[in-house]
N, C-alpha and C positions, 0 to 999 in steps of 0.2 A: 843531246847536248845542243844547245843554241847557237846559231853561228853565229862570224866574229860581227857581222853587221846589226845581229840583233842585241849582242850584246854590248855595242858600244850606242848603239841608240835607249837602250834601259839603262847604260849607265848614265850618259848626258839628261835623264828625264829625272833616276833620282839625284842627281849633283842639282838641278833646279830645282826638283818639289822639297827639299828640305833645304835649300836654302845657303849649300854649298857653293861656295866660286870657287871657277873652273880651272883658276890659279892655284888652288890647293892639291892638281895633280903634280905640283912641279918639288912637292914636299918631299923628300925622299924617302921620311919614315912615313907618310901614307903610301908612297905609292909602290915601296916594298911590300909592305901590309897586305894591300889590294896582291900582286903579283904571286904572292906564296899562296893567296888563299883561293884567288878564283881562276887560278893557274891562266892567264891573259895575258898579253903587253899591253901596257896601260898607255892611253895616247896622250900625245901634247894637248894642250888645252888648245891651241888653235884648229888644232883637226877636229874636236870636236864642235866649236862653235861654229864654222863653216860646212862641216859635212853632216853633221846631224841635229845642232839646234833648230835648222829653220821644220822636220822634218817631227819631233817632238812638239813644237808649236802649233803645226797643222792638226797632228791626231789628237790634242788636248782639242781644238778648235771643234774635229769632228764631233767629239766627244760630249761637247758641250750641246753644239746642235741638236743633236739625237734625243739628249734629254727636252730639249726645246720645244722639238719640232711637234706639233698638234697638243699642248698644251697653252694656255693665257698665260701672261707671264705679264711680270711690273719691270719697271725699270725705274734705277737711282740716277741719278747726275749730283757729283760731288766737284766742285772747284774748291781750288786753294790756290795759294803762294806760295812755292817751294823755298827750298834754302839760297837759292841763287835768284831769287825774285821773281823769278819766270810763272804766269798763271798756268796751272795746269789743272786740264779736267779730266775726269772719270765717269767712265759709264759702268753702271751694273747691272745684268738682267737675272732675273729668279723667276721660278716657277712659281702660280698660282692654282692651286687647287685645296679644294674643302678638305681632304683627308692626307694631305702632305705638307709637311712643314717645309718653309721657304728655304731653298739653297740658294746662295745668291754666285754671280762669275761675274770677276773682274774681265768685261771684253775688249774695253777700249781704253786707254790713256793717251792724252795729247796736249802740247804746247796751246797754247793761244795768244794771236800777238794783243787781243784786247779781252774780256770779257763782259760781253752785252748779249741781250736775246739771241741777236742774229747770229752772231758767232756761237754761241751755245747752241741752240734751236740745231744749226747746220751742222754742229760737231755729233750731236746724236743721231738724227736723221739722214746723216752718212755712215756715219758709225753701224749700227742697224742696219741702212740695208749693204754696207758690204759684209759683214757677220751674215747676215741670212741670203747673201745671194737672191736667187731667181724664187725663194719661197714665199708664197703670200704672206705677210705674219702680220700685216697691219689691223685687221681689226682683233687679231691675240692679245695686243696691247691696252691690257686694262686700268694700270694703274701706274702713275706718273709723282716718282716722291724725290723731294729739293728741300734746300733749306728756304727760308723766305723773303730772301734777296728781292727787290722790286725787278729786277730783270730777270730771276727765276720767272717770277711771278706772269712777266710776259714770255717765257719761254713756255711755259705751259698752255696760253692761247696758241702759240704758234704752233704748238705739235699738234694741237688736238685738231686743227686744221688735217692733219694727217693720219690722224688716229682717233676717230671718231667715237670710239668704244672705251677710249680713256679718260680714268676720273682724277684729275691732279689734286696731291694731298701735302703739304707742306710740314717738315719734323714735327712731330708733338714734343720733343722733348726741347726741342728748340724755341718752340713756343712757349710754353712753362718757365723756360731759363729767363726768358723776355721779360716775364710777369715778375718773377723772380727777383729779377734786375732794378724794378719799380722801387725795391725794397730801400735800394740804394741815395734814393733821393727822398725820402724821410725829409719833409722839414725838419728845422731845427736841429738840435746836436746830433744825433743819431748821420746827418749828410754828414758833417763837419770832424765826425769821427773817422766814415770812413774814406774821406780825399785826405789823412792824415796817415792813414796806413802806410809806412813806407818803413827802409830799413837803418836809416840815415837816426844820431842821436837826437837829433830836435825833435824828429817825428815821434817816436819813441816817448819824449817826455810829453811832449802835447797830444797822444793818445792816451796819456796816463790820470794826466791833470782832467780831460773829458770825460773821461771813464767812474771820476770820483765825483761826477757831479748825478745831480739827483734827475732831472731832466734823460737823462742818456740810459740811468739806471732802467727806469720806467719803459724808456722807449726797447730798451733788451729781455724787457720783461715781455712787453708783448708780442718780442719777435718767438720769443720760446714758447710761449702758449698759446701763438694761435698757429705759426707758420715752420715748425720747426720738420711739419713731415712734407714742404715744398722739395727739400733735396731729394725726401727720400722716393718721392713718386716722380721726380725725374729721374732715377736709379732704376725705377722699375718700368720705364718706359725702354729705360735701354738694354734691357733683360730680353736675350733672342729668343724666337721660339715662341713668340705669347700671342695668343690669338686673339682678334679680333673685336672680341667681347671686353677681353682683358685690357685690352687700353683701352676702350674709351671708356670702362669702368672705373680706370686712375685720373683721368682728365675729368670727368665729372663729377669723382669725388674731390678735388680740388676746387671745381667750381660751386656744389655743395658747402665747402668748408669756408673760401671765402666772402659766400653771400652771405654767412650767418653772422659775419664778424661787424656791429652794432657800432660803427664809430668812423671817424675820418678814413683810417689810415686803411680801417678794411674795405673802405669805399674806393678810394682811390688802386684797391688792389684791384677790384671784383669788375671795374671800370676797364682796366689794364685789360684782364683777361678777355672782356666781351670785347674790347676793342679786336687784340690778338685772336681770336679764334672767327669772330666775325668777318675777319680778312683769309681766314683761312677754305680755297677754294672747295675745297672737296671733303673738309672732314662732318657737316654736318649730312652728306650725302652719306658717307660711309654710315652714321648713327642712323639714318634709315634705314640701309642694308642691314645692319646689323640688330636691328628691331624684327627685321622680316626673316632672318637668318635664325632667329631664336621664335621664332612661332606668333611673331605679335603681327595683329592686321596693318598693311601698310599698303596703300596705294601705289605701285609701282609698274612701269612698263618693262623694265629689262625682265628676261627670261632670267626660270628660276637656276637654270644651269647658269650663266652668266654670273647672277648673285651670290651665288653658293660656294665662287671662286673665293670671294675676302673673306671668309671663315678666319682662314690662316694667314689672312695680308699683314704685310709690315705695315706699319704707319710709321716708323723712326730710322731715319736716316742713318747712312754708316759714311764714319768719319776714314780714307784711304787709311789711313796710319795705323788705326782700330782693326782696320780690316784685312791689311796684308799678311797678317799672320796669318789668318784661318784659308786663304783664296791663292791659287798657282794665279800670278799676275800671265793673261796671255799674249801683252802688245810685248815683241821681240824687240824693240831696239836698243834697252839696254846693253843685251847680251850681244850686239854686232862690233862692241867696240871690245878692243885688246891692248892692256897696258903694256906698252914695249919697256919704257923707262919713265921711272918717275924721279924729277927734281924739280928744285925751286932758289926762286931768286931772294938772296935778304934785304931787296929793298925792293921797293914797288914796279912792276911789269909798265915801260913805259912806249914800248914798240914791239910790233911782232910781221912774222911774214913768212908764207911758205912757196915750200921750193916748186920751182915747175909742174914737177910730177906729183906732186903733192902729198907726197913720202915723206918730207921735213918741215918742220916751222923751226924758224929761227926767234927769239925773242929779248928784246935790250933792258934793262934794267937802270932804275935810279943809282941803284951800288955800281954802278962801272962795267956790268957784268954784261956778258952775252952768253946765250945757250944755245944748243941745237937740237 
């Protein structure tokens, strides 16, 4: 039988990995449930977020390492804007190798008070080496994938300063959405249609009256026959698991389809896309590898171990939100805080302050109110 420490440490790890909060021990038809069937005392949620979350964190941590350790590995950087405005960024590291599909771990999550290179560049390059400690891993790091922010774009010099062995690739399906996007500015009605989209009655009638005119008709005629499989090959770029070959066999057949397109608007696409992929740092290297990787002569100095890594590399970025389902997030500090009580003021928070010991905040309100 497992003792009481191991079995409150397996509990605290599945209440995280599926995604249970630790408030849901205080239920009392679960935690009757729990008590008849695994014959236990079941703890307060504060005992275990104090005595055993930090303790789950580390052996997820170790876990991850081991898989890590003497394989090449890519790493993601995701930025956003949360719900509270605050930038926050992501690191994800996954294994490279020819005969294993990529697993990717969420390692780092962090605030930033601005985001630019520097601050980015520093948030991975710390991130990383506190993840791998005293382990050499810098020349493992072969491949570097962002979206294609112009300060991505200099984050990518700055690492490779540090990571010498790394090829930065910037989303393919982010790229394509770009081109995509060109579709948008259509002279003539076709623009005019779509800054009219909206939910409001005018818009509505002046999407309708454009819609009936012959100019718009034509212009929807040739979004259907020449461009109507753009969504779907950036569908398939965000399909996991696909190797190497397989993208950049979707992205060339895009750029296939719209160099055949014989007129303005295909011009203006086919223009878009060389512009976008011409900017993009790393992915005409990978189309080498990947020539050499399938048996074709290619002039190359990297070693064939080295090359044989992007077989199975991503080239498409994972979006946090996308991602959290499938990944145990390992940065703890959500889990350090504990909802004692929750209320709220019915007019706007106009003063707040906490007490010495810093056990209370006191807070004033527009409605006359104060709380503690």
């Amino acid at each position: 039988m497992a003792s009481r420490n191991e079995f409150l440490t397996d509990m605290c790890y599945t209440l995280v990995a599926t995604n249970i909060p630790f408030n849901k021990l205080q239920s009392t038809p679960f935690k009757n449930f729990l008590q008849k069937y695994v014959n236990q005392n079941i703890p307060d949620e504060s005992r275990l977020r104090k005595n055993y979350l930090k303790i789950c964190f580390e052996s997820t941590l170790k876990k991850i390492r081991e898989k890590l350790t003497n394989n090449f590995i890519y790493i993601m950087v995701y930025e956003t804007t949360d719900s509270r405005g605050l930038y926050i960024c992501s690191l994800i590291v996954g294994i490279l190798h020819p005969e294993i599909m990529p697993t990717s771990f969420l390692i780092s999550c962090k605030e930033l008070k601005k985001t630019n290179y520097e601050t980015v560049s520093r948030f991975v390059n710390d991130s990383l080496m506190e993840f791998f400690g005293d382990t050499l891993f810098q020349e493992k790091i072969l491949l570097f994938i962002s979206d294609a922010a112009p300060y991505m774009i200099k984050t990518g010099g700055a690492l490779k300063i540090f990571y010498s062995n790394m090829i930065h690739i910037t989303c393919l399906a982010h790229d394509l959405n770009r081109v995509v996007e060109k579709v948008r500015h259509f002279p003539g009605k076709f623009k005019e249609l779509v800054s009219n989209i909206e939910d409001d009655a005018q818009s509505v009638q002046k999407v309708k009256s454009i819609l009936n005119t012959t100019p718009i008709i034509s212009d929807l005629t040739f979004i259907r026959s020449h461009l109507s499989e753009l969504p779907n090959s950036i569908t398939k770029l965000e399909k996991q698991n696909s190797t190497l070959n397989y993208q950049i066999n979707v992205v060339e057949t895009v750029r296939d389809g719209l160099k055949t397109i014989e007129n303005e608007k295909g011009q203006i696409l086919y223009e878009k896309f060389k512009s976008v992929f011409d900017k993009n740092p790393g992915y005409n290297i990978l189309k080498l590898y990947n020539n050499s990787i399938n048996g074709k002569d290619v002039d190359l100095k990297e070693e064939p171990a080295i090359i044989s890594c992007y077989k199975q590399c991503p080239i498409t970025s994972v979006d946090v939100e996308q991602f959290e389902t499938n990944v145990i997030c390992t940065a703890p500090e959500p889990f350090l805080y504990e909802n004692v009580y929750v209320t709220s003021h019915k007019g706007a928070c106009r003063a707040d302050a906490f007490s010495p010991d810093g056990q209370l905040i006191g807070t004033g309100s527009s409605d006359a109110s104060i709380k503690a």
